[in-house]
Each structure stands twice: as C-alpha cells, then as structure tokens.
C-alpha angles and dihedrals in degrees: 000000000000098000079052091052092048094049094052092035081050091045099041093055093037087065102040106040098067108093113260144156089275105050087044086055094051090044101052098051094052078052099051104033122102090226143027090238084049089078103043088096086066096032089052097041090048090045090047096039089060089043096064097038088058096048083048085049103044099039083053093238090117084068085087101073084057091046093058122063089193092053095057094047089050087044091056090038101050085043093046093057099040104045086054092065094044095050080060082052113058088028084059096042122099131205096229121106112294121227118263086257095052091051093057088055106035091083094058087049090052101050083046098053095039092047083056110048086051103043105033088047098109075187095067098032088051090043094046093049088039111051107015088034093051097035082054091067089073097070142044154210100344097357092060089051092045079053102047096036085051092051087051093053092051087058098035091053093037085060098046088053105044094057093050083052083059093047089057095050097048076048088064095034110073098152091059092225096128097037077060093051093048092060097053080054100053085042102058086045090059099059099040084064087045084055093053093045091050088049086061106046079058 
C-alpha cells in the first residue's frame, strides 16, 4: 500500500509541478488578492476541477472525449473563444483596490476562469487520461481508490499552496509592480494556449 501511496504522491507531483496556464492562474490570484481567503474561489475550482478529471480519468468515463472526433473539436473551439477573452482580461487587470461592484463580481469571475483553464485545457485532459488513466491500470479494487485519493491530495494541497506562495509575494511587493508583471505574463500564457487551440481547430 505504500509503494501505492509513493507512486500517486510521484505522479501526482510529476504532472502538476511544471508551470502551466493553470498554476499561473492559481498563483497569481494568491498574488493579487487582498486577502488569503480571497483566493479560495480559485484554489477550490482548480482542486475540484482535477478531481473530477482524474475520477474521469481512473473510472475510464473520460475515454469518451477520445472516442469522439466532434468532442474534441467543440472542446478546442469553446476553449479557444473563451480563453481569449480571459487572457483581456488578466492583461487589462490591475493590481490596485476594485470598486465595491467589481468585488461582488470578481468571484464569479474567478470560479469561471479557474474552471476554464482546467477544464478547456485538452493538455491536461489528454495528460490526465494518458498517464494517471493509464498508471491506474496497474492496481484494483482498494488499491486503485488509495492511488487515485493520494493523487487528489497532491492537487488539492499544491493549490493551496500555490496560492499561499502568491500571498507572500504580494506581501513583498507594495508597490504592485510585479503583480503587474505577473498578469502580462499570464496573459501572454493564456493565449499561447488559445493559439494552439486555434491551430487545431485548422
């Protein structure tokens, strides 16, 4: 059961820890958020949205999206669109105080853009079916679900603290220059993953 444990806990950390759209995402609004809690939209959209990828993944449904040529086109296209307009988004956004009508929205906003750069990621989905689905082939009965639990820690305590990362750097950067910075970055990311996504819909 240990070596079960190792293996997830080793996957899990070999997937998530190379710098993508998503982790960006997460970092930057631990980095630009007044406070910690102010993240957890993003934190807990992010946790929940590989959860369910990698129950998708493990219990074989997320087969599907492979199986249908027309999913996967909808799938670049909708992502395509949509992270577009999120990369104008975070290039536009500032690091200064919102209004009081932009906080009550801003959460929204958060769960909607997390939720997007997890789930309209073919990277991801294609990452997550590929390597845990296939790594889960390996165990059964309990052992699959000590496997697949142990890989979902590992994403649920990265965001958390990735995000925190982000909070001690806002903490550091007063002037919000780097926060600034952060967000033509993210930016940039994002619509490098739109232009992919646009090259394969041609």
């Amino acid at each position: 059961m240990f070596q079960t444990v190792l293996h997830a806990v080793i996957l899990g950390f070999g997937l998530i820890l190379p710098v993508g759209v998503q982790n960006v995402f997460v970092f930057n609004q631990g980095a630009s958020q007044r406070t910690y809690l102010g993240a957890l939209p993003v934190i807990l959209t992010a946790s929940l949205c590989d959860t369910f990828l990698i129950l998708a993944a493990v219990l074989g449904v997320s087969l599907i999206v492979l199986t249908f040529s027309w999913l996967q086109m909808a799938l670049y296209g909708v992502g395509f669109i949509f992270l577009l307009y999120m990369g104008w988004a975070v290039w536009k956004s500032k690091p200064s105080a919102a209004s009081s009508s932009q906080e009550e929205t801003r959460p929204k906003k958060q769960i909607l853009f997390a939720a997007s750069v997890s789930l309209l990621n073919p990277h991801a989905i294609l990452d997550t079916i590929g390597v845990i689905g296939t790594n889960s082939l390996n165990y059964s009965g309990s052992e699959k679900w000590v496997f697949m639990l142990s890989i979902i820690c590992v994403s649920w305590l990265w965001f958390f603290g990735l995000a925190f990362a982000g909070r001690l750097v806002r903490k550091h950067d007063t002037n919000g220059l780097f926060i600034a910075r952060l967000n033509k970055v993210s930016a940039c990311l994002i619509w490098g993953v739109a232009a992919y996504m646009g090259m394969k819909l041609l």
